[in-house]
VOTORDO-838938 format. One record per atom (N, C-alpha, C): residue in three letters; residue number from 1; x, y, z; chain; atom name. Coordinates in steps of 0.2 Angstrom, whole numbers, plus 5000, padded with zeros to 4 digits. Each point is the difference from the previous one (the first is absolute). Example, Ala and Ser with C-alpha at 12.3 -4.5 7.8 and 13.67 -1.06 7.14 Angstrom:
// residues 2
+-----+-----+------+------+------+-------+------+
| res |   n |    X |    Y |    Z | chain | atom |
+-----+-----+------+------+------+-------+------+
| ALA |   1 | 5066 | 4972 | 5039 |     A |    N |
| ALA |   1 | 4996 | 5006 | 5000 |     A |   CA |
| ALA |   1 | 5004 | 5006 | 5000 |     A |    C |
| SER |   2 | 4998 | 5005 | 4996 |     A |    N |
| SER |   2 | 5004 | 5006 | 5001 |     A |   CA |
| SER |   2 | 4996 | 5005 | 5003 |     A |    C |
+-----+-----+------+------+------+-------+------+
//
This chain:
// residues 112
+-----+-----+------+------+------+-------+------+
| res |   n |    X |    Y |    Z | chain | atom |
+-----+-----+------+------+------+-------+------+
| UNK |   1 | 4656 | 5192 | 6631 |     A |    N |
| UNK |   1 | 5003 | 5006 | 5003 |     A |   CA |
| UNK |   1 | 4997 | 5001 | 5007 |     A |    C |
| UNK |   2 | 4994 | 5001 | 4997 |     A |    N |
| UNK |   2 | 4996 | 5001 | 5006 |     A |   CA |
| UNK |   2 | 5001 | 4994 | 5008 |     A |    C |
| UNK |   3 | 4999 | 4992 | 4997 |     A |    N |
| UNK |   3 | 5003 | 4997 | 5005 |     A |   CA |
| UNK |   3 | 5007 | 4999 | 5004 |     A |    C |
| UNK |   4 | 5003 | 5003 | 4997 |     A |    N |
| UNK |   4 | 5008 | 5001 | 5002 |     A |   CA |
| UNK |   4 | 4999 | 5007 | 5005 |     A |    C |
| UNK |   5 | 4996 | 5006 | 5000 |     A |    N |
| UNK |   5 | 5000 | 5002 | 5003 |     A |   CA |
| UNK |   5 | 4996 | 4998 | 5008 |     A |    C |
| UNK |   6 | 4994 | 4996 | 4998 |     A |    N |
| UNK |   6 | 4998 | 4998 | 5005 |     A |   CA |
| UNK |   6 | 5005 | 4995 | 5005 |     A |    C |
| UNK |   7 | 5003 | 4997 | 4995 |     A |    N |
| UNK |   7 | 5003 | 4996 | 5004 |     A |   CA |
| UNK |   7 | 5006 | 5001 | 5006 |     A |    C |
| UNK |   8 | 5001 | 5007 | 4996 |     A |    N |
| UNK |   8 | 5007 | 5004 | 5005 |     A |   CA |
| UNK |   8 | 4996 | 5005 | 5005 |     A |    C |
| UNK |   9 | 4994 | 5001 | 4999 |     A |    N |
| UNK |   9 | 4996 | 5007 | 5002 |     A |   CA |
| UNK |   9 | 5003 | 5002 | 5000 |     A |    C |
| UNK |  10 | 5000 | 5003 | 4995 |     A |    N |
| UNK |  10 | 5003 | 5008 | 4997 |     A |   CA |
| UNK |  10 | 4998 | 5004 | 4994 |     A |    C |
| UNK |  11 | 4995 | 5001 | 5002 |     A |    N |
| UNK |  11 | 4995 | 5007 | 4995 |     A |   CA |
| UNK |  11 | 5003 | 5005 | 4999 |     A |    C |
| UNK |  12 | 5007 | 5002 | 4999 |     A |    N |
| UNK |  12 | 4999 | 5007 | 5003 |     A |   CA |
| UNK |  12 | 5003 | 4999 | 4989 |     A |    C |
| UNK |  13 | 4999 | 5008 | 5000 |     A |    N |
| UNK |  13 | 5002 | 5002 | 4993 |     A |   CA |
| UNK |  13 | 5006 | 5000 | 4999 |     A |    C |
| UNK |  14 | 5003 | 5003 | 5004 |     A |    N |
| UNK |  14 | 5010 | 4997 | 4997 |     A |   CA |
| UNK |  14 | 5001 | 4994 | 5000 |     A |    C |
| UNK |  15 | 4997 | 4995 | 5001 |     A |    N |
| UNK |  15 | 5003 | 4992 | 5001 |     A |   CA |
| UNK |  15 | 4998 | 4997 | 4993 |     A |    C |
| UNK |  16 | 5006 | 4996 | 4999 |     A |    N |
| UNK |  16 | 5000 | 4998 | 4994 |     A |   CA |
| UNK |  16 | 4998 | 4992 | 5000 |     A |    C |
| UNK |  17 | 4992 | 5000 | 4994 |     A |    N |
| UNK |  17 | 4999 | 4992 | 5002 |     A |   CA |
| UNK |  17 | 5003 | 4996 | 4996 |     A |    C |
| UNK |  18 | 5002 | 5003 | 4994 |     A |    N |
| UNK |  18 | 5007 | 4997 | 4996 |     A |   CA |
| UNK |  18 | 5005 | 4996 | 5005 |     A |    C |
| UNK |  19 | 5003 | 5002 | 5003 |     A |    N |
| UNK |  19 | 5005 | 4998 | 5005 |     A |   CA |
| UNK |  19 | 4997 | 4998 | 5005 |     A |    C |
| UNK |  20 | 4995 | 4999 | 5004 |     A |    N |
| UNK |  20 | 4996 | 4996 | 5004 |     A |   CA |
| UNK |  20 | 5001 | 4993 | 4997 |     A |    C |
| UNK |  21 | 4995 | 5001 | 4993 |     A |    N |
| UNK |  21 | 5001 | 4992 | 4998 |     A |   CA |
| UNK |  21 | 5005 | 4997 | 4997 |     A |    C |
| UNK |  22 | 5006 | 5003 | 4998 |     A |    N |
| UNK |  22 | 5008 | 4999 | 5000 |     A |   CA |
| UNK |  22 | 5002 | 4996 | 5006 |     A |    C |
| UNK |  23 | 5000 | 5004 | 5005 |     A |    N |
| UNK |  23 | 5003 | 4997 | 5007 |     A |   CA |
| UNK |  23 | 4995 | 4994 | 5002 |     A |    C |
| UNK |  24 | 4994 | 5000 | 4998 |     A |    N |
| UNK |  24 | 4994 | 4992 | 5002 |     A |   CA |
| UNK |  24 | 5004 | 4995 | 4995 |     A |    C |
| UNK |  25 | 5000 | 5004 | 4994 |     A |    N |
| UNK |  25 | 5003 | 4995 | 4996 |     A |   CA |
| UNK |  25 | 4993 | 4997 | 4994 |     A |    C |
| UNK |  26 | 4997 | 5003 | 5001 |     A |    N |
| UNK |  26 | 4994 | 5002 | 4995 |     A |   CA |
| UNK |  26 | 4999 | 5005 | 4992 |     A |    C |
| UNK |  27 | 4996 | 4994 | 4998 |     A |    N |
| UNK |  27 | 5004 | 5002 | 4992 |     A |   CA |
| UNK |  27 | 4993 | 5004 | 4999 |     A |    C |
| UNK |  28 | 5001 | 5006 | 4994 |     A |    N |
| UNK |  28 | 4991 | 5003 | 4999 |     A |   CA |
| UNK |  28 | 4995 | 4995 | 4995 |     A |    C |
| UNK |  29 | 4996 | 5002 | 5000 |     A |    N |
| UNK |  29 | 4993 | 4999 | 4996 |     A |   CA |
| UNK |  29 | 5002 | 4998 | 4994 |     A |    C |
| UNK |  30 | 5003 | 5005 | 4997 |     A |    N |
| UNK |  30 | 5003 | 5001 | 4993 |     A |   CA |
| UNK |  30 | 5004 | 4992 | 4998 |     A |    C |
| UNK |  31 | 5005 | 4999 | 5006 |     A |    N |
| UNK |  31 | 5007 | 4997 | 4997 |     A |   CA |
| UNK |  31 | 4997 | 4992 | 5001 |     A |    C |
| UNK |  32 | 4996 | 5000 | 5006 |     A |    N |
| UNK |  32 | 4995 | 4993 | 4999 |     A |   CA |
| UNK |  32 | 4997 | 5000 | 4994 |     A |    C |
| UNK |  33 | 4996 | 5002 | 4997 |     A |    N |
| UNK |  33 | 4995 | 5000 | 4996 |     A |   CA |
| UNK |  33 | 5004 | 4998 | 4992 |     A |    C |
| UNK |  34 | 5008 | 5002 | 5000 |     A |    N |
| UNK |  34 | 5002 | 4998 | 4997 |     A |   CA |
| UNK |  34 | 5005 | 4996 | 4997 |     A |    C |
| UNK |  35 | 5000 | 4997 | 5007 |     A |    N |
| UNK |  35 | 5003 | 4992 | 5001 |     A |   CA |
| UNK |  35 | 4996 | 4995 | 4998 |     A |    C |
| UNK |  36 | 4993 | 5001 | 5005 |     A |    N |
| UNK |  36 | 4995 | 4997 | 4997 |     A |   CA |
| UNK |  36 | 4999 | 4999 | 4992 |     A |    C |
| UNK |  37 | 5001 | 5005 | 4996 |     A |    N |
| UNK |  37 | 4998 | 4999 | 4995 |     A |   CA |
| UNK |  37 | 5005 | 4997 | 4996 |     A |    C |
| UNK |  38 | 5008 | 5001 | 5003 |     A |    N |
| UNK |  38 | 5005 | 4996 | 4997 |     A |   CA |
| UNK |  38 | 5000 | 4991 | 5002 |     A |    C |
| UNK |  39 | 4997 | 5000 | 5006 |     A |    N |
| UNK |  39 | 5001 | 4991 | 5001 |     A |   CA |
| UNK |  39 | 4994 | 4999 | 4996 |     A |    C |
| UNK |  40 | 4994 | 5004 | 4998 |     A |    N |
| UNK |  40 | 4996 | 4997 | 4995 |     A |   CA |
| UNK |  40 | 5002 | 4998 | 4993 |     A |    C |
| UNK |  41 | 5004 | 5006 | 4997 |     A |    N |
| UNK |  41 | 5003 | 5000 | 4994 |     A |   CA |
| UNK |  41 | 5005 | 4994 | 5000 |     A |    C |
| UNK |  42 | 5003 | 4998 | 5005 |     A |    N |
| UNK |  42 | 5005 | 4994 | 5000 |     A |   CA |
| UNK |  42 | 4995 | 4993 | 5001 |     A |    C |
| UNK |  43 | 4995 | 5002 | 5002 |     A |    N |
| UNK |  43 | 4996 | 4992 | 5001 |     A |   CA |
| UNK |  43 | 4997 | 4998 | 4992 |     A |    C |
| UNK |  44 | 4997 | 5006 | 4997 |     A |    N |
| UNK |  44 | 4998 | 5000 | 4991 |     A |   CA |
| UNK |  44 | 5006 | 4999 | 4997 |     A |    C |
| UNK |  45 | 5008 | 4999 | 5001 |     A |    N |
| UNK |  45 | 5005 | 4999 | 4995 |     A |   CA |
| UNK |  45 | 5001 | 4993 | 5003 |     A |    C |
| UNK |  46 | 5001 | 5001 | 5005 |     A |    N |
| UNK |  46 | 5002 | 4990 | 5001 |     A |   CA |
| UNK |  46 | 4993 | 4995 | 4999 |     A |    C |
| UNK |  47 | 4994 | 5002 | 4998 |     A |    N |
| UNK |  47 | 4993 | 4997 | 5000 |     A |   CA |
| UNK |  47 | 4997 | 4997 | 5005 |     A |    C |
| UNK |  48 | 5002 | 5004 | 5009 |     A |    N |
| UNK |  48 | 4998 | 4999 | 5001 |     A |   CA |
| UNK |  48 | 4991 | 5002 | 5003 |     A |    C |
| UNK |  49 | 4999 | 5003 | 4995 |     A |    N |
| UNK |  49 | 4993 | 5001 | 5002 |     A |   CA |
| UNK |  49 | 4997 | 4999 | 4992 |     A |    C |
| UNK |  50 | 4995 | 4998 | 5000 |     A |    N |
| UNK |  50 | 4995 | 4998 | 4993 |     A |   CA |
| UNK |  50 | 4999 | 5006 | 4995 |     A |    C |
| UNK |  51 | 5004 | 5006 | 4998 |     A |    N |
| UNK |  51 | 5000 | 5001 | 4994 |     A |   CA |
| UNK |  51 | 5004 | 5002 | 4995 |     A |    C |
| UNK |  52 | 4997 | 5001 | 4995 |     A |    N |
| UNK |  52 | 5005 | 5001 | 4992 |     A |   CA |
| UNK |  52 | 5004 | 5003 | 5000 |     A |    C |
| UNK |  53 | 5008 | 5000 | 5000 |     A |    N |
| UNK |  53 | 5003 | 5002 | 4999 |     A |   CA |
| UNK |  53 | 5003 | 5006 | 4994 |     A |    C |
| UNK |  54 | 4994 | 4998 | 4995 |     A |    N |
| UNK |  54 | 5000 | 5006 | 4994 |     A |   CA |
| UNK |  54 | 4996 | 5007 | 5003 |     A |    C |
| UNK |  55 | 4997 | 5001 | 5009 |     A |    N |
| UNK |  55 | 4999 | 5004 | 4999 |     A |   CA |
| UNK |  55 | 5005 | 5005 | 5003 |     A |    C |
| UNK |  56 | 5008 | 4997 | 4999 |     A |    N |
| UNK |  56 | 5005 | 5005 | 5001 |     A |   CA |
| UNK |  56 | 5005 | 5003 | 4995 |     A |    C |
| UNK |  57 | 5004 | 5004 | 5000 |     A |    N |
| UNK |  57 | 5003 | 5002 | 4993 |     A |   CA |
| UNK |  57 | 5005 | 4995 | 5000 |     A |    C |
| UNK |  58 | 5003 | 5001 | 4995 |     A |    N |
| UNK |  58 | 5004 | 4997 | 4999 |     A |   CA |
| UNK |  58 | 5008 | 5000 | 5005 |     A |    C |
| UNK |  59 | 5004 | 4994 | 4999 |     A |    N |
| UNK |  59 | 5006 | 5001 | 5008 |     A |   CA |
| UNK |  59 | 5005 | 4999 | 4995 |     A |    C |
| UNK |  60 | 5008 | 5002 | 5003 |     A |    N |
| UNK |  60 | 5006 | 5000 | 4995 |     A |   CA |
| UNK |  60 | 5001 | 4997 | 5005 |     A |    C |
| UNK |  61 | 5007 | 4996 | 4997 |     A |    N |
| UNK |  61 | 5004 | 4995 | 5003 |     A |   CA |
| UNK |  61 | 5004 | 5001 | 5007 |     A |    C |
| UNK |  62 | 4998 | 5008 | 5002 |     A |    N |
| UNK |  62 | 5002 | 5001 | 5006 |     A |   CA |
| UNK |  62 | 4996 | 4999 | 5006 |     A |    C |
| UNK |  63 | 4994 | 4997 | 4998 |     A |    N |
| UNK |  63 | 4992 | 5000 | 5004 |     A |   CA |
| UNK |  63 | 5001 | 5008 | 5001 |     A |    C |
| UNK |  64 | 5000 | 5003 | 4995 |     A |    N |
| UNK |  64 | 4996 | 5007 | 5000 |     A |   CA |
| UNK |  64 | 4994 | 4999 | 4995 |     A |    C |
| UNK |  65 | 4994 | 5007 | 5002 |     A |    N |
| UNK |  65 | 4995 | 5001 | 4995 |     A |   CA |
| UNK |  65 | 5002 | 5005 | 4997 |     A |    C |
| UNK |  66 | 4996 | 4999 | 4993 |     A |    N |
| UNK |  66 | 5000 | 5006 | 4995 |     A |   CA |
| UNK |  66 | 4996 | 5004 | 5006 |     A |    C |
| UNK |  67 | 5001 | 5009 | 5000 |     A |    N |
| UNK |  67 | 4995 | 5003 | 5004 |     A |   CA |
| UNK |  67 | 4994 | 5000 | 4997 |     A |    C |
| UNK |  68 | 4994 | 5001 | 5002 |     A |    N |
| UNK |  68 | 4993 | 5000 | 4998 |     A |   CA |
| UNK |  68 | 4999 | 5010 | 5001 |     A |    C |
| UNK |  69 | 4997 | 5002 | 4994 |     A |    N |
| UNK |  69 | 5000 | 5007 | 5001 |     A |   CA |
| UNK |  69 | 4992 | 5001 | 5000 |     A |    C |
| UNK |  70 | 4997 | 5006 | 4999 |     A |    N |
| UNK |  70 | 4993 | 5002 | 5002 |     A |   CA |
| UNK |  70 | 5002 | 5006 | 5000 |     A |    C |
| UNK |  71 | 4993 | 5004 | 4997 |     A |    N |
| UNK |  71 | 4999 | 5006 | 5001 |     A |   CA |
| UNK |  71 | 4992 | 5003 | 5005 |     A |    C |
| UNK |  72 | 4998 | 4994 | 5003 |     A |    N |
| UNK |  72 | 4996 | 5003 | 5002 |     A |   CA |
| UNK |  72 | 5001 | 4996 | 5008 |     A |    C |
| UNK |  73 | 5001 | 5004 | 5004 |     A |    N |
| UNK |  73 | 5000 | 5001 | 5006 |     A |   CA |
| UNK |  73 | 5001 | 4993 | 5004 |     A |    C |
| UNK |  74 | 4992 | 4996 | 5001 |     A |    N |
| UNK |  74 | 4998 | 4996 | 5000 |     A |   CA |
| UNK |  74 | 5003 | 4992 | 5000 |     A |    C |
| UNK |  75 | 5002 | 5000 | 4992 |     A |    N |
| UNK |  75 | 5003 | 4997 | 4998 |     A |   CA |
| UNK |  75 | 5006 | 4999 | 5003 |     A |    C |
| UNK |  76 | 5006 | 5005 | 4999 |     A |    N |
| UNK |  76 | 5005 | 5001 | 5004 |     A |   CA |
| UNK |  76 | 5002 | 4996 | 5006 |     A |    C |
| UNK |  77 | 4995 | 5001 | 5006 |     A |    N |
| UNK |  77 | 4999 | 4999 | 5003 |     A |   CA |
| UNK |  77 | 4999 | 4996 | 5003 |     A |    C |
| UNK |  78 | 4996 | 4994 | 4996 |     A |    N |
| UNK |  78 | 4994 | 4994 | 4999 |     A |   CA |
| UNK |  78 | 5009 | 4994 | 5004 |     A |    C |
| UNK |  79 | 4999 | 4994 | 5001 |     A |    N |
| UNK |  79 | 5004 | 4994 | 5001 |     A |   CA |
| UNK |  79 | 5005 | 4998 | 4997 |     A |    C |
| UNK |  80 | 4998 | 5001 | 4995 |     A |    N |
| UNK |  80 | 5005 | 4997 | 4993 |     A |   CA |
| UNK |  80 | 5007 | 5006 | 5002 |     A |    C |
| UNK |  81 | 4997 | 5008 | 4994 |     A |    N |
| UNK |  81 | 5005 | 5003 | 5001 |     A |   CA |
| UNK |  81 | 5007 | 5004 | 5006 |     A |    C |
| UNK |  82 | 4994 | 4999 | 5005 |     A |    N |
| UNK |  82 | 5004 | 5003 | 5005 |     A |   CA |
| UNK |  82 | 5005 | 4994 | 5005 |     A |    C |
| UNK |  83 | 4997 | 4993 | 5000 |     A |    N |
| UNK |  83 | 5003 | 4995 | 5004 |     A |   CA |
| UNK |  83 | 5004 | 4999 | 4996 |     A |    C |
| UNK |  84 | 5002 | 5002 | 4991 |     A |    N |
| UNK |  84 | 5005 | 4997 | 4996 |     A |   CA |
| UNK |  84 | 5005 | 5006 | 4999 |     A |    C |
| UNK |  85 | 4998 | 5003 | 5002 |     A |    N |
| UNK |  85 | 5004 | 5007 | 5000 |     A |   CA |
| UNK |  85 | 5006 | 4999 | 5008 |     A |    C |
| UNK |  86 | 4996 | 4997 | 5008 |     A |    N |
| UNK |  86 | 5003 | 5000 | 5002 |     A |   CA |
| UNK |  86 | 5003 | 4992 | 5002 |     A |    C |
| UNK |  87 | 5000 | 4994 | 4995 |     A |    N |
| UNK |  87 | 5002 | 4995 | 5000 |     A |   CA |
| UNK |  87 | 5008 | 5003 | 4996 |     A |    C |
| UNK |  88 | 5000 | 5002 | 4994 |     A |    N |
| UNK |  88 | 5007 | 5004 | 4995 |     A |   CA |
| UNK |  88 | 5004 | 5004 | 5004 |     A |    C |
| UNK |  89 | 4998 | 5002 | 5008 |     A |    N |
| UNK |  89 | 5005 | 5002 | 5002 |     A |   CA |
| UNK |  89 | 5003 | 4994 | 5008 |     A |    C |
| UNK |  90 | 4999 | 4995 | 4998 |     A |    N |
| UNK |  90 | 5000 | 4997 | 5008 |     A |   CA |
| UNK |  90 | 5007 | 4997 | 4996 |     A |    C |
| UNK |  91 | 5005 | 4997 | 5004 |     A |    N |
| UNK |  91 | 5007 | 5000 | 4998 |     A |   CA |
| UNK |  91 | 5000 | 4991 | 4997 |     A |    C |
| UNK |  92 | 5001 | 4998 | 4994 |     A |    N |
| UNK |  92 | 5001 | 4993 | 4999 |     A |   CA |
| UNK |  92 | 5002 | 4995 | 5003 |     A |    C |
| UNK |  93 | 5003 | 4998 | 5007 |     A |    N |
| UNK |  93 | 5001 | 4997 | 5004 |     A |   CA |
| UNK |  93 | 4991 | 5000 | 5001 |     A |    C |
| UNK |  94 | 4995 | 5004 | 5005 |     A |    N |
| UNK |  94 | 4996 | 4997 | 5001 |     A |   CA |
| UNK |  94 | 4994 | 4998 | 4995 |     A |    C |
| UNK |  95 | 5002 | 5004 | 4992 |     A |    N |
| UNK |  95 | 4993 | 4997 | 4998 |     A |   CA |
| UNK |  95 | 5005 | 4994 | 4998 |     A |    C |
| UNK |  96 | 5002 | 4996 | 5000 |     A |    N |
| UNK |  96 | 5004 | 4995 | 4996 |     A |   CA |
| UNK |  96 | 4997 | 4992 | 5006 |     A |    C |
| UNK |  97 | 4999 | 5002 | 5005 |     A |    N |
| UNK |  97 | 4996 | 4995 | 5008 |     A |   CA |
| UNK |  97 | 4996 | 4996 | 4996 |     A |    C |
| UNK |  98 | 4998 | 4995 | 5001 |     A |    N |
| UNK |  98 | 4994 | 4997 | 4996 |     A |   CA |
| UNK |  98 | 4995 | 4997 | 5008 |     A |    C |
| UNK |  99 | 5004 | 5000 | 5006 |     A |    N |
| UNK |  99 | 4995 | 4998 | 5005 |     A |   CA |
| UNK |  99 | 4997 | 5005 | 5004 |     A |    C |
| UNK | 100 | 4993 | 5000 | 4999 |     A |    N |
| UNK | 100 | 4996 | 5007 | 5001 |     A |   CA |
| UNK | 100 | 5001 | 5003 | 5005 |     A |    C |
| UNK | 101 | 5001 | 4996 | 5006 |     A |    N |
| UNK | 101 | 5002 | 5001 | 5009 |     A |   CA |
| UNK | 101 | 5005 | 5003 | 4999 |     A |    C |
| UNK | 102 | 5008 | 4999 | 4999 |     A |    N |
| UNK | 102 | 5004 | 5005 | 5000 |     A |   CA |
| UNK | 102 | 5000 | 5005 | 4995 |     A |    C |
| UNK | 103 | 4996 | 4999 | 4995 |     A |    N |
| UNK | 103 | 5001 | 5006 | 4994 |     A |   CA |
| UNK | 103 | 4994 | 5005 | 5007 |     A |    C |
| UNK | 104 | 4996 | 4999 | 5000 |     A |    N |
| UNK | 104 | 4996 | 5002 | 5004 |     A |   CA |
| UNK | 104 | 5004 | 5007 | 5005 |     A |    C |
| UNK | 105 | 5006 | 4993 | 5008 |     A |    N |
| UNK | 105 | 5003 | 5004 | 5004 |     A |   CA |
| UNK | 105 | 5006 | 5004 | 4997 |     A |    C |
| UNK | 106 | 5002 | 5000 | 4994 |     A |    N |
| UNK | 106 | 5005 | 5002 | 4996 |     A |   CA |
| UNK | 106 | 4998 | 5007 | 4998 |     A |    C |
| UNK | 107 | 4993 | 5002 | 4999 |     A |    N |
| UNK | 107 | 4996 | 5004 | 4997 |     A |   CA |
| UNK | 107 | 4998 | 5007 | 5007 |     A |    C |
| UNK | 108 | 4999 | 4995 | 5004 |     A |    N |
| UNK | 108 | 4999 | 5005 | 5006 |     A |   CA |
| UNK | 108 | 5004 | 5002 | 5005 |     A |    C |
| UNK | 109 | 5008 | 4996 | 4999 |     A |    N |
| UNK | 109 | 5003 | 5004 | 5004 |     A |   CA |
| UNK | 109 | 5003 | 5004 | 4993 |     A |    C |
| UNK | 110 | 5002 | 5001 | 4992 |     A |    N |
| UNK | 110 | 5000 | 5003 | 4995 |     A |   CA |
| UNK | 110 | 4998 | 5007 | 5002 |     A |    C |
| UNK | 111 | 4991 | 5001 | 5002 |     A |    N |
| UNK | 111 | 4999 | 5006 | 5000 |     A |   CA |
| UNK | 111 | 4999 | 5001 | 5008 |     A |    C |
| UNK | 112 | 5002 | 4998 | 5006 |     A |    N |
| UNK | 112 | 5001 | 5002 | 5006 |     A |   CA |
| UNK | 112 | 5006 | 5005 | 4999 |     A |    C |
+-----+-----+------+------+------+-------+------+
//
C-alpha cells in the first residue's frame, strides 16, 4: 500500500491505496502469500516436492479436503489448515490441472 502510493506520489489521506494498486494491477501481501501457499499445496499432492502425503487429511473424490478444525489459534492458522480451507474453495476446473505452470497462472489470475 504504502508502495502504490509512492509510486503515484500521492500521500494525501483521502487517496485510496486500495485502488492505486487496482489501477497498477497489484495484488496485496495477503493474496500473494496465499497463492504461494496454494501452488505449495498443489506441488505436495502431485509429489512434487519430498514429502509424506499422510501429513494431509484426507480428500474426496472431488479433490476436496475434509476441513481441518482447531481450537487454538495458532494451529488454525498454521499451513495445513488455512491453505486447505483456501484450496476447498478454488473452483474444480483449476484444482483438477495437474501441470504446475498453468495450475500456477490459473491460480493467479483466479485471485487477480
Amino acid at each position: 500500500r504504502k508502495a502504490a502510493s509512492f509510486a503515484y506520489s500521492d500521500r494525501r489521506r483521502t487517496s485510496s491505496p486500495t485502488e492505486m494498486m487496482r489501477q497498477l494491477g497489484w495484488v496485496s501481501l495477503e493474496t500473494q502469500r496465499k497463492i504461494a501457499s496454494i501452488n505449495m499445496l498443489h506441488k505436495i499432492i502431485n509429489q512434487e516436492l519430498d514429502l509424506p502425503l499422510n501429513i494431509l487429511p484426507k480428500i474426496s473424490r472431488l479433490q476436496r479436503f475434509h476441513p481441518v478444525y482447531g481450537r487454538v489459534e495458532v494451529y488454525k492458522n498454521s499451513f495445513i489448515p488455512s491453505t486447505i480451507n483456501a484450496w476447498n474453495h478454488l473452483p474444480l476446473n483449476i484444482i483438477k490441472i495437474d501441470d504446475h505452470q498453468l495450475f500456477k497462472d490459473k491460480v493467479t489470475t483466479y485471485f487477480s
